[in-house]
C-alpha positions, 0 to 999 in steps of 0.5 A, spaced: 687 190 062 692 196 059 691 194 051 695 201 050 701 197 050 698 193 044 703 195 038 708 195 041 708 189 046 715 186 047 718 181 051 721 185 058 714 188 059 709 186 063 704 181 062 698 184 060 693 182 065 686 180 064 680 177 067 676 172 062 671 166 063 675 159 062 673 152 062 676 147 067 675 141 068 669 141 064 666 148 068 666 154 067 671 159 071 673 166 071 680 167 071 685 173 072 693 172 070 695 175 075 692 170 079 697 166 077 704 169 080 708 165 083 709 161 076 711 160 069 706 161 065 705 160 057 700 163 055 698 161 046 693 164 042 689 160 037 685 161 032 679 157 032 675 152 035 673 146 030 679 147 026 684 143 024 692 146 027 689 148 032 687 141 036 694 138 034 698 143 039 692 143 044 692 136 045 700 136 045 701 142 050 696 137 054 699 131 053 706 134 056 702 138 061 705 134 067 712 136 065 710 144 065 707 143 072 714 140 074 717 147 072 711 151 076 708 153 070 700 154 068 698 153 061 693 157 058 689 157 051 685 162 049 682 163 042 676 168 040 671 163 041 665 163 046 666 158 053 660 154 051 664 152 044 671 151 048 666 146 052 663 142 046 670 142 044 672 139 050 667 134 050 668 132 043 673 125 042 680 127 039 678 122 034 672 126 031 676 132 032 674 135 038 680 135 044 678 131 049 679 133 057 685 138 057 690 138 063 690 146 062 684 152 062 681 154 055 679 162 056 674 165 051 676 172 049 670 173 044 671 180 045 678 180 042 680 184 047 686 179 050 688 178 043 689 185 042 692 186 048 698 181 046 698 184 038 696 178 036 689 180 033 688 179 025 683 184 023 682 182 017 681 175 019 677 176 026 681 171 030 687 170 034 695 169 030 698 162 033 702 167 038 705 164 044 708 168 050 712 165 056 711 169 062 715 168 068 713 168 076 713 175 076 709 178 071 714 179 065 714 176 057 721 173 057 719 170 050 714 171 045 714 167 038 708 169 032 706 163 027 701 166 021 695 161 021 697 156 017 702 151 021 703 149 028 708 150 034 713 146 038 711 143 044 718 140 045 722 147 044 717 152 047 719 146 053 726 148 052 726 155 052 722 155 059 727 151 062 732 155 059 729 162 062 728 158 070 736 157 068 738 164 067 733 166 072 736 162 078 743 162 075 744 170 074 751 169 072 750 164 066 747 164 059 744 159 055 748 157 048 743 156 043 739 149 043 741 149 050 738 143 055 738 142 061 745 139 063 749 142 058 755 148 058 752 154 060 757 160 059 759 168 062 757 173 059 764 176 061 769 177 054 774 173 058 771 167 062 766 166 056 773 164 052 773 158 056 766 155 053 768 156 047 775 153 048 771 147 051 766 146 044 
């Protein structure tokens, strides 16, 4: 893992890779990003296990699993606890304040090393910032969003802007408008072709 590119981690630049211990399916697994090329990824951070944001985006994300596996897309969660408390988590009932069984990997960065390499490492705090990056099939961020500790993500939107990206990517003559969703006009970056999607809306 290159953390060298820490500070100033944009989107464009290549996914930092890493290997971590992860649960799936209830087992534990050792997992490389770049085990998953070929795929979208999206990769959240959280702060941590046994809090109280965090297993609200955790179920949602695994709750619309199935739609971000019809894009071709893997889900990642990774925060800096330990794989054993990911899996008591996991094997704790939603209505106790556990996750239940995830559609996706839960990866341990207890060494923090995955959040600094993606800027997302609170110092003073010791945890992981709600950072969210989308990662395409070719290794590169093509979004990254950060949220303070304190409130959740959309679910909903981050579906939207992946499904954006896989437009522009397979449609290289179009840009998504804003709020763009599938089905929708798209537009020509050209001065004069552009003119016919605003002449339209």
């Amino acid at each position: 893992m290159n953390s060298s590119v820490a500070g100033c981690l944009r989107v464009g630049q290549s996914a930092p890779d890493f290997i971590a211990t992860a649960v799936v399916d209830q087992e534990f697994k050792t997992i490389k990003l770049s085990d998953y090329r070929g795929k979208y990824v999206v990769l959240f951070f959280y702060p941590l296990d046994f809090t109280f944001v965090c297993p609200t985006e955790i179920a949602a994300f695994s709750d619309r699993y199935p739609e971000f596996d019809d894009l071709n897309t893997e889900i990642l969660g990774i925060s800096v606890d330990s794989e054993f408390s990911h899996l008591a988590w996991i094997q704790t009932e939603r209505t106790q304040g556990g996750v239940g069984d995830l559609n996706y990997p839960l990866v341990s960065d207890l060494k923090k090393e995955i959040s600094a390499a993606y800027n997302v490492l609170d110092p003073d705090a010791g945890v992981a910032l709600r950072g969210l990056f989308i990662i395409d099939k070719e290794g590169v961020i093509q979004h990254a969003t950060v949220n303070n500790l304190s409130f959740g993500r959309n679910v909903e939107e981050t579906l939207r802007v992946l499904q954006a990206i896989r437009h522009v990517q397979t449609h290289p003559d179009e840009v998504c408008p804003a709020g763009w969703k599938p089905g929708e006009k798209t537009m020509n970056p050209d001065p004069v072709k552009s003119k016919e999607f605003f002449a339209a809306v």
